[in-house]
C-alpha positions as CSV (number, residue, x, y, z in Angstrom):
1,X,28.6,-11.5,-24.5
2,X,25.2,-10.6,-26.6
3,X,24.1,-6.7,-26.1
4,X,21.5,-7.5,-24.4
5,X,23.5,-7.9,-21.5
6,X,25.1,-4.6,-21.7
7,X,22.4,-2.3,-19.7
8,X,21.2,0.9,-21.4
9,X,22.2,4.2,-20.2
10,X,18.5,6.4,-20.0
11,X,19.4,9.7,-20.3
12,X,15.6,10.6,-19.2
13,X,15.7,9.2,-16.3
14,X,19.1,10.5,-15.4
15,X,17.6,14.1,-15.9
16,X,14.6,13.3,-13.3
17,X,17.3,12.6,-10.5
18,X,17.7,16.2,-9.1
19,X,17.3,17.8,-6.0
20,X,13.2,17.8,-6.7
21,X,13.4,13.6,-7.0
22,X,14.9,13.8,-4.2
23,X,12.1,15.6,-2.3
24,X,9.3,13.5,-4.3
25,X,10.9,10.4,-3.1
26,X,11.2,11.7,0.6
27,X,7.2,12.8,0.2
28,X,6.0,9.3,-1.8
29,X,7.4,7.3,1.3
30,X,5.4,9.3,3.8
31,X,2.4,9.1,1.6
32,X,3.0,4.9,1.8
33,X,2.8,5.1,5.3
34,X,-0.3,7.4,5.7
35,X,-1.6,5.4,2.9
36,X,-1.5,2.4,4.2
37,X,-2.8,3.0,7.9
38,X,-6.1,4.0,5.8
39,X,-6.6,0.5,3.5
40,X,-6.2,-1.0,6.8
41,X,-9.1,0.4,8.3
42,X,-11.0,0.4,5.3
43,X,-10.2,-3.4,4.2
44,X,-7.9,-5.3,7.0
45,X,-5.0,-5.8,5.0
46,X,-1.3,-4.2,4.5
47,X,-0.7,-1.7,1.4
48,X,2.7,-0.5,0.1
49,X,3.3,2.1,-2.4
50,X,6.7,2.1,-4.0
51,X,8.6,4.6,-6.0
52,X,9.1,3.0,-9.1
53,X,10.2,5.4,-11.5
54,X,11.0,9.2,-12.6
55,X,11.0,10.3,-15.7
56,X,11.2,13.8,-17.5
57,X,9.2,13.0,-21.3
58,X,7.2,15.1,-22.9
59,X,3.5,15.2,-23.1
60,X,2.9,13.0,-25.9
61,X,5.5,10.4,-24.7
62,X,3.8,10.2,-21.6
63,X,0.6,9.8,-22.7
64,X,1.4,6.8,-25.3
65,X,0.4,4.1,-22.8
66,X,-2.9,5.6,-22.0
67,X,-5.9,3.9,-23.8
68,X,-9.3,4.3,-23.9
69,X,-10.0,2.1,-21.2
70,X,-7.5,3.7,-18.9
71,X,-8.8,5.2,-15.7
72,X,-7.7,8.8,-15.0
73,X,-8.5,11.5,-12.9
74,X,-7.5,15.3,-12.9
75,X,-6.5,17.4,-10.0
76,X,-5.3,20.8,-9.1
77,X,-2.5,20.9,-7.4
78,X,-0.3,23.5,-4.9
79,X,-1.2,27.3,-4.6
80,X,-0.7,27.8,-8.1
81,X,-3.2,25.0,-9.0
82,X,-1.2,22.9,-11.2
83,X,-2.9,20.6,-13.1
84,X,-1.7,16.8,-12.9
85,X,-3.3,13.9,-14.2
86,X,-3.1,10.3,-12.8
87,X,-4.0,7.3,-14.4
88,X,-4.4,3.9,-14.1
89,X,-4.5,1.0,-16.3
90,X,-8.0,-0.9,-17.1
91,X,-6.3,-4.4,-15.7
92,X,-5.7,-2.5,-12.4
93,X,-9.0,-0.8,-12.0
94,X,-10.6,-4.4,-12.0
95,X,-7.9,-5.5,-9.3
96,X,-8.8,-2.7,-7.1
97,X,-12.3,-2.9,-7.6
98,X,-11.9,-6.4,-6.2
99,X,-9.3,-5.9,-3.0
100,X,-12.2,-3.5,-2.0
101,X,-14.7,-6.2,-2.5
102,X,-13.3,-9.0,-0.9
103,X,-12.6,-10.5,-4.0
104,X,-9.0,-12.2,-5.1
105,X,-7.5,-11.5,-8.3
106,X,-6.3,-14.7,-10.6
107,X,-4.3,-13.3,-13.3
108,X,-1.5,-10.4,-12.4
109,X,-2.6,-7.3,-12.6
110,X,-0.6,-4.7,-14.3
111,X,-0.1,-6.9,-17.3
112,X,-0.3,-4.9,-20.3
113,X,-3.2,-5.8,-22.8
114,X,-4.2,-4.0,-25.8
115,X,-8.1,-2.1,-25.8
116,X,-9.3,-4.6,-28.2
117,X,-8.4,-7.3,-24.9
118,X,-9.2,-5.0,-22.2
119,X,-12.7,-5.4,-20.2
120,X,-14.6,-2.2,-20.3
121,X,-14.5,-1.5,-16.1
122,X,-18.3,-0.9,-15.1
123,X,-19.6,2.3,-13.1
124,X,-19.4,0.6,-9.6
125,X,-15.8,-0.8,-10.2
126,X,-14.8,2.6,-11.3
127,X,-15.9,4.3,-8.1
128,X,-14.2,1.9,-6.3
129,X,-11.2,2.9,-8.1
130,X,-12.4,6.7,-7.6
131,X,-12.9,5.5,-3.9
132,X,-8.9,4.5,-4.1
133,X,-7.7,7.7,-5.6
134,X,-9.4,10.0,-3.3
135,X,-7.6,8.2,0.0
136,X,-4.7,8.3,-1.8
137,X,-4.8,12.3,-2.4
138,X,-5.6,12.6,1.5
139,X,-2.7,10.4,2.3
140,X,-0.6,13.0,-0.4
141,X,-1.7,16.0,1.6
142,X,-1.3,14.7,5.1
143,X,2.1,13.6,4.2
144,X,3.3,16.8,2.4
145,X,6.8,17.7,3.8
146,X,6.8,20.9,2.7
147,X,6.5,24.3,4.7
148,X,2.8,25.3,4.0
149,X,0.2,23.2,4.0
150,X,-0.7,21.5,0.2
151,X,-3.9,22.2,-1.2
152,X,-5.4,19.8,-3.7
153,X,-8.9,21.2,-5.3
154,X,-11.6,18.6,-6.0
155,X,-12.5,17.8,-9.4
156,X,-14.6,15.5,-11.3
157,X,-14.4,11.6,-10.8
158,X,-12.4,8.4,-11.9
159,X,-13.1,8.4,-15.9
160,X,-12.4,6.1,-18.6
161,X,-10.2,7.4,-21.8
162,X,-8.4,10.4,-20.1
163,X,-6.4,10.7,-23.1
164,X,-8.9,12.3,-24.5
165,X,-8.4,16.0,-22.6
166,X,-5.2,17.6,-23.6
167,X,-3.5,19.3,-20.7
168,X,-0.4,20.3,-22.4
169,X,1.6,20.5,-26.6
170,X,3.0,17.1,-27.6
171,X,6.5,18.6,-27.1
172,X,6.1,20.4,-23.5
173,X,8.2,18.1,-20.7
174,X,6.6,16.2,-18.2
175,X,7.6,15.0,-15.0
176,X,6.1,11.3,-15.2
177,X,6.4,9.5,-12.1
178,X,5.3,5.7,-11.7
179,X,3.9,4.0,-8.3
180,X,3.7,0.5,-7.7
181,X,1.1,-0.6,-5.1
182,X,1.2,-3.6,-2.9
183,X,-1.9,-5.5,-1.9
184,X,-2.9,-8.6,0.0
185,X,-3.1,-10.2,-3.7
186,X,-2.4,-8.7,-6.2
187,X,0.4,-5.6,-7.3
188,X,-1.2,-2.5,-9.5
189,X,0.8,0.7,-10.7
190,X,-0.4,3.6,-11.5
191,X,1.2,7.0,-13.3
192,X,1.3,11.0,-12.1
193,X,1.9,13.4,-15.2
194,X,2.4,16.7,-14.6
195,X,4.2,19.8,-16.4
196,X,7.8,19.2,-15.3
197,X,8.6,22.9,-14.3
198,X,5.2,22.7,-11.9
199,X,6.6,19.8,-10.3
200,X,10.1,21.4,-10.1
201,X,8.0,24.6,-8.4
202,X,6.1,22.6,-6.1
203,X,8.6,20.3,-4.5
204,X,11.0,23.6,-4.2
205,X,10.0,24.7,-0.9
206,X,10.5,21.2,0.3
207,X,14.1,21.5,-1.2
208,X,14.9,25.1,0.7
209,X,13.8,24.0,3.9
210,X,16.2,21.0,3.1
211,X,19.0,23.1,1.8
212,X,18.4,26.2,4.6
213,X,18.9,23.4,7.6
214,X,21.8,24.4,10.0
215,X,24.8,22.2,8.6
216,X,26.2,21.5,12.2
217,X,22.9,20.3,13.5
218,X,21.9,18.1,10.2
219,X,25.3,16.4,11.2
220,X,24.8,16.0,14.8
221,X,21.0,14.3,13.8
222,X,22.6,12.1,11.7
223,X,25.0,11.1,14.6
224,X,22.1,10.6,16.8
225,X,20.6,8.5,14.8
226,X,23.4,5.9,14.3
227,X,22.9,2.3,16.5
228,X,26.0,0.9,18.9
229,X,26.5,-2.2,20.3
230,X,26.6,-2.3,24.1
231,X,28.5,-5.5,25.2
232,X,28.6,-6.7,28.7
233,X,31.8,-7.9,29.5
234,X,31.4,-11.2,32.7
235,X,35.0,-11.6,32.7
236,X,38.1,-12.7,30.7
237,X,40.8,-15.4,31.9
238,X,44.3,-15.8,30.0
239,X,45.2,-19.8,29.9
240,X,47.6,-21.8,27.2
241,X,46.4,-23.3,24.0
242,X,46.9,-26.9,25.4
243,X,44.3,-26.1,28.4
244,X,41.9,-24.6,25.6
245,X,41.7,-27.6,23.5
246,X,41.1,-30.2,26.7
247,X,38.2,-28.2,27.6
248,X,34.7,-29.9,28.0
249,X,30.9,-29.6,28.7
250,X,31.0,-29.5,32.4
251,X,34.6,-28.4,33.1
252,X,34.3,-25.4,35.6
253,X,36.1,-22.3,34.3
254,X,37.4,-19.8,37.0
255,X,37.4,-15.9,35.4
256,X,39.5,-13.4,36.7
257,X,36.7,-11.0,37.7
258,X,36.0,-11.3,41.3
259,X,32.4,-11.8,42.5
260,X,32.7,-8.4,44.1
261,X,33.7,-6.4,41.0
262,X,31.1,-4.7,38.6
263,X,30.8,-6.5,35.2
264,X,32.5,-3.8,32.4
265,X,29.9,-3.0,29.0
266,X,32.2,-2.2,26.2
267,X,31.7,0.1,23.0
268,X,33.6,-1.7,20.2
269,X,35.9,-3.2,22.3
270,X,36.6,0.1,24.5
271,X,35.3,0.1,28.1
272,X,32.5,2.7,29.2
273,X,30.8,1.6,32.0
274,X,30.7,-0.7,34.7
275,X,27.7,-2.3,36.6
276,X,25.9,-4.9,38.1
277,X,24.0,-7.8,36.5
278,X,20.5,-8.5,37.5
279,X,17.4,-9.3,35.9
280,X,14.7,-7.7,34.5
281,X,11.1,-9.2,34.4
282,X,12.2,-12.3,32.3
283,X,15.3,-10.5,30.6
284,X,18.7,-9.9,32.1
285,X,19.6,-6.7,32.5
286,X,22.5,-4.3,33.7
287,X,22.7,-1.6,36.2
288,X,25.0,1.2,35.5
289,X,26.9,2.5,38.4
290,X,30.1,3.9,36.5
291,X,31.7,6.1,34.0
292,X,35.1,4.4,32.7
């Protein structure tokens, strides 16, 4: 067996999985949702975001991937008006620029290609982009779980080479999170950076609520919210092997249950109920008339 199929053990992302990953994961799949109810109305088609990563890097780390024809924009977030950044690869500005427009992509998007390759992205695809972004902070904020309300301060728009502004020292840790997005034709991704302790500080109130929750109730949800299977039972007959195997399409089989007795519904094999059978508009249905 070659190395290469021995997987690697990243210690960086093993350090992202805390209680606060937890809560971004919990938020980022709300924010999917509220996300995409608005590209439907806007375009007519489906959009999925998916967690894709977590990392804790530091600032220079996390900025090695973004070139000069990146797209990124700057925003304030929380109370204490933490500054993230989130970018987006040139490849994927174009491909959003063209699910807005109507227009399919050929070539993947997300592909990496180096700034020498890379089409410069021109000022209407890059409000498209902006157009993306801002939808995408609204679906952030009306998906918050937290306790208060999330506050997100305007800033300037989608601009190219956001590399450029320095947020934070080469060797201050970052909590760099990576989305992939889903659309009619083509997949994008796109990255959050933000200072990891302002990320640990924002998410914690969504971490308290879930840590302060009444231990008996959080079980008793969790019961609630498991499925059964409700089986109705017509009627069982005992007969011998050798009757079993003559049996044929047609033969008339004679149950023990009498016409007049209720049908049983079982739980896993355990009676519960009993009932009638009847119909209900064009499915059958069953009603309950006992307690077992």
């Amino acid at each position: 067996m070659s190395a290469q199929d021995y997987p690697v053990y990243d210690f960086k992302k093993a350090a992202a999985y805390d209680d606060s990953a937890y809560a971004l994961r919990r938020w980022l799949g709300g924010c999917s949702e509220v996300m995409g109810d608005i590209w439907s109305g806007m375009v007519g088609a489906e959009l999925t975001i998916e967690l894709e990563d977590i990392t804790t890097r530091t600032y220079e780390e996390s900025m090695e991937e973004v070139t000069r024809y990146c797209g990124g924009i700057f925003r304030n977030i929380g109370s204490d008006q933490a500054v993230s950044l989130w970018h987006i690869a040139a490849p994927d500005i174009l491909a959003v620029a063209g699910e807005l427009l109507g227009q399919s992509k050929t070539e993947e998007a997300g592909t990496e290609e180096s700034s020498s390759e890379a089409r410069k992205a021109t000022a209407i695809e890059l409000s498209l982009a902006c157009l993306f972004f801002e939808n995408l902070i609204d679906a952030l904020i009306r998906s918050w779980p937290g306790t208060e309300p999330l506050t997100i301060a305007n800033g300037e728009p989608l601009q190219l080479n956001p590399g450029s502004q320095r947020l934070f020292r080469a060797r201050d840790l970052t909590a760099h999170t990576r989305l992939k997005v889903k659309m009619a034709s083509c997949e994008i991704a796109f990255n959050w950076i933000m200072a990891k302790h302002e990320m640990t500080g924002l998410l914690s109130n969504v971490f308290d609520r879930r840590a302060g929750e009444d231990t008996e109730s959080s079980i008793e949800d969790a019961v609630e919210k498991l499925t059964v299977e409700v089986a109705a039972e017509l009627g069982s007959k005992t007969i011998p092997m050798k009757k079993l195997v003559s049996l044929n399409v047609g033969d008339l089989f004679i149950l023990d249950q009498k016409i007049n007795e209720p049908v049983v519904l079982t739980i896993d094999g355990t009676p519960v109920f009993a009932g009638w059978p009847g119909k209900i508009g064009s499915r059958q249905g069953i009603e309950i008339t006992a307690n077992l």
